[in-house]
N, C-alpha and C positions, 0 to 999 in steps of 0.2 A: 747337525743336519736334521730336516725334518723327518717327521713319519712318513713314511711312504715316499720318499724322495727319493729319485732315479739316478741324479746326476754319477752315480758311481759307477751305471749302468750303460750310462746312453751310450759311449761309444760302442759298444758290440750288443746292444741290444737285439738288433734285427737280425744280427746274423747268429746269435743265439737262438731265437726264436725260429728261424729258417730251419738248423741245427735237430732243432728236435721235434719241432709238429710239422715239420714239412711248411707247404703252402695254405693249411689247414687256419691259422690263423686269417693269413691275407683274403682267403675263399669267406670267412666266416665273416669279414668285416663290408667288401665288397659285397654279401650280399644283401646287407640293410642298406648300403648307400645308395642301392638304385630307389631305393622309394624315397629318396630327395628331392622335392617337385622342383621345378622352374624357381627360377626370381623370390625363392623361401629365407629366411630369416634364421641361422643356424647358429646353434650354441655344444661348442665339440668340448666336450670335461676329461681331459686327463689323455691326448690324444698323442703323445710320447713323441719319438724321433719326428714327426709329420707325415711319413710316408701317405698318410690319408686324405691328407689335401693334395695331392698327386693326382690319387684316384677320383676325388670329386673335382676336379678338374679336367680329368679325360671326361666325365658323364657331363658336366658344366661348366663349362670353358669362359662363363659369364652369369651375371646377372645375381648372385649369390651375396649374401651380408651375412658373416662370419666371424661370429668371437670364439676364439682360441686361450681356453684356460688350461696354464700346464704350471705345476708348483714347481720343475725340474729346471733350471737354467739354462744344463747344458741343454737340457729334450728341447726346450724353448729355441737355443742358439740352431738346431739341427733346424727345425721345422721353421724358420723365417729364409733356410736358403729353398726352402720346396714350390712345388710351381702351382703359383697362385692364379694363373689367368688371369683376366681381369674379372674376379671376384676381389669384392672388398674385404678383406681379414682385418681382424683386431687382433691382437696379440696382448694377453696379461698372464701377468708371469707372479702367481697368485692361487694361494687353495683358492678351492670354489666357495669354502664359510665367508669369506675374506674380499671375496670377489662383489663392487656393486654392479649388480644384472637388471635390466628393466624385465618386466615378467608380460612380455610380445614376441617371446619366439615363436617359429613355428614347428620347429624341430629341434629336437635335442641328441645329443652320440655321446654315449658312454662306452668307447672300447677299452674291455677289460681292466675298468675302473674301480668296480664296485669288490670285487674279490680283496682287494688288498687294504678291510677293515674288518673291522669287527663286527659282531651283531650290535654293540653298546653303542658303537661311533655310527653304525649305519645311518641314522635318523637324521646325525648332521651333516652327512654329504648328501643325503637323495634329497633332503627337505628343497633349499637351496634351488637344485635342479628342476623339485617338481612345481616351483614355485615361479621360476624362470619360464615355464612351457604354457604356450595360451593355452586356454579352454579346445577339446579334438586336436591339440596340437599331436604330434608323434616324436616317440623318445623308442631311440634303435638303439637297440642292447643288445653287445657281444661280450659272453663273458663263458667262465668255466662252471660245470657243474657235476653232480656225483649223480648216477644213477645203480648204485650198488653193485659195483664192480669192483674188486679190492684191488687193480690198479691202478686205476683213474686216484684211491683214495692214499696209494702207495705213492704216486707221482705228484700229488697232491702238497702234501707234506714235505716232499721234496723240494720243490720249487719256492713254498712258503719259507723255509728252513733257509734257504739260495740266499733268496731278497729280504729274509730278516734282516743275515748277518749284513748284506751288502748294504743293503739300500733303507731299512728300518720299516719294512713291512710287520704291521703289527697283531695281526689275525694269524693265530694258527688252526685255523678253520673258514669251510667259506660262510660268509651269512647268508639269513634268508632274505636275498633279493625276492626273490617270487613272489613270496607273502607279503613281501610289503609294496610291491603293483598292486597286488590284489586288496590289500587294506585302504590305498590311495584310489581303486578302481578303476583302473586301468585293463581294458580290452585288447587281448591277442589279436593281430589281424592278420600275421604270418609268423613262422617259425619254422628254423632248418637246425640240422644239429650235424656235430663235424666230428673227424678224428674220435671213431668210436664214442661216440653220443659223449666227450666229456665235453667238448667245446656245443654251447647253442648261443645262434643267432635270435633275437624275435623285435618283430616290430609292434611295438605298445600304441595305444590312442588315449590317453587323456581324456577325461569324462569332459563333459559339457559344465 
């Protein structure tokens, strides 16, 4: 099994998640999908059982061109039964290193992608993406973060610990995503934070 592969996860994924952040998840992802314009050009990395093409479904019931990267077979199998409107989806079932992407998106979603590497690997998952995203395109990131609470860093550890053993998560820490928006220069143009500031949502802009 690869790194970071879910398959041993998907079936009770969601309801694991349900389990223990509440709705906290679903609120955090929901709310970068509404700055998903009209008739845009989306690139979803690591986007698990599907539940989220659900959601951008109820916001865009149309008009949407959608590639769908997920290394999980079964999270893959899950997310082709979800309701796609008549949005066009791609499905590859494929890390995103691995993946050929034309670099014309307009938007990119990494829900709770990026936590489940290392700071060493980071470089070769974001590169990829940020290379995938036009010039002002926008990359909506929901992920976890520590704001020095020792049980955000307790629960932390926890979970990493979880999906080591299951699933071959290989970080036992989170990386610095932040720093590396900001070494790429990338622009905040919103940001919410959930379930006691460990979970944050924020909508990035890609530099010109």
């Amino acid at each position: 099994m690869a790194k970071g592969n879910y398959d041993n996860a998907a079936v009770f994924y969601d309801r694991l998640a349900r389990m223990v952040f509440g709705d906290s998840l679903t609120k955090a992802q929901v709310y970068i999908l509404e700055r998903i314009p009209a008739n845009a050009k989306i690139l979803i990395v690591g986007g698990g059982t599907g539940w989220i093409l659900d959601e951008i479904t109820k916001i865009h019931p149309a008009g949407l061109n959608i590639t769908y990267v997920e290394i999980s077979a079964k999270m893959m199998a899950l997310s082709r039964k979800r309701n796609l409107g008549d949005n066009k989806v791609t499905f590859i079932a494929q890390a995103i290193q691995q993946a050929e992407l034309n670099n014309d998106f307009d938007v990119v979603l990494t829900p709770f992608l990026l936590d489940n590497f290392s700071e060493e690997r980071l470089p070769a998952i974001f590169d990829p993406i940020h290379k995938a995203l036009k010039p002002s395109g926008l990359w909506l990131y929901a992920d976890f973060q520590l704001t020095g609470k020792l049980w955000q860093n307790l629960m932390l550890k926890s979970m990493l610990l979880f999906f080591k053993v299951l699933c071959g998560v290989e970080s036992w820490q989170l990386p610095d995503a932040e720093g590396m928006f900001d070494r790429k220069g990338y622009k905040v143009l919103a940001e919410q934070e959930f379930y006691g500031r460990f979970i944050v949502s924020r909508v990035y802009r890609k530099s010109k």
